[in-house]
N, C-alpha and C positions, 0 to 999 in steps of 0.2 A: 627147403624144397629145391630141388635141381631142375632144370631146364635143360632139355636136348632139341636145337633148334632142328628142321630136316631140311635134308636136300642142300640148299644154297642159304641158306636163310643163316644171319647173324644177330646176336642178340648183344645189346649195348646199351653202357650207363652213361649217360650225357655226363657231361664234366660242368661245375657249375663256373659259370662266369665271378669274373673279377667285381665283389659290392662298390669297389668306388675307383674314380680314375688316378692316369699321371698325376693330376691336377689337385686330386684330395675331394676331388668332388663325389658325395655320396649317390649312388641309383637308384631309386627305388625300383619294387619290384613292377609295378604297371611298366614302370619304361625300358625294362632290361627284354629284348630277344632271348629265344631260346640259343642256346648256345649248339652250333654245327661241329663241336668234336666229343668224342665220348672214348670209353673204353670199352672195349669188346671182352664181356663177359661170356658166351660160348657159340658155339662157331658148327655147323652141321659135318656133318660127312662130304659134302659134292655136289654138283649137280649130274646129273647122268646123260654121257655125249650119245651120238642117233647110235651107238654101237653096242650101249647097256653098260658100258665102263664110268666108272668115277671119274668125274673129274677132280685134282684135289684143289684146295682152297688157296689163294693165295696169302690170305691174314689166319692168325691162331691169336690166342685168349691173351691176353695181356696188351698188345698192340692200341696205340693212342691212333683214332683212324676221324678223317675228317668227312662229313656227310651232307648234302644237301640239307637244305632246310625244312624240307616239307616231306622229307624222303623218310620212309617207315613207319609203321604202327605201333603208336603209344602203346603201352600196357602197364600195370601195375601188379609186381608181383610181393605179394608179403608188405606190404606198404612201402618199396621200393618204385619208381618210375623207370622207367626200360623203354627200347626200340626194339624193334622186330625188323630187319631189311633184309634183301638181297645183297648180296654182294656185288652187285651192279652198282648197289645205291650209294657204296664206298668212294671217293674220290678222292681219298690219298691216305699214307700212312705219314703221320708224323714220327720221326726220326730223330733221336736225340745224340 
């Protein structure tokens, strides 16, 4: 199934956290946070400035982007977990 996010909206696969630390200490899952970076699986057209033009996107599909914690709507596609945000709700792109 493909997904075509609109407008501004980004769609994104959380990246999973590290199971154990520096330390060798194992986490269980109760005490692990969701993790705030993911990959950006597709990405809309724009949003539309007061003039009817596109604006274009600043991130494209592949990009490792860092995101608030609480920011986007979970969803579950094909027994996959996903985000659904703004491009507002982006706060950095990690850079390798």
């Amino acid at each position: 199934m493909k997904i075509r996010p609109l407008n501004d909206r980004i769609l994104v696969k959380r990246l999973e956290e590290e199971e154990t630390t520096a330390g060798g200490i194992i986490i269980p899952d109760s005490a692990k946070e969701k993790p705030a970076e993911g990959e950006i699986v597709a990405v809309g057209p724009g949003k539309l400035n007061d003039h009817g033009e596109r604006v274009a996107m600043d991130v494209k599909t592949g990009d490792r982007v860092l995101f608030s914690k609480y920011g986007g709507t979970d969803v579950k596609i094909e027994g996959e977990d996903y985000l659904i945000m703004r491009e507002d709700d982006i706060l950095g792109v990690v850079e390798s």
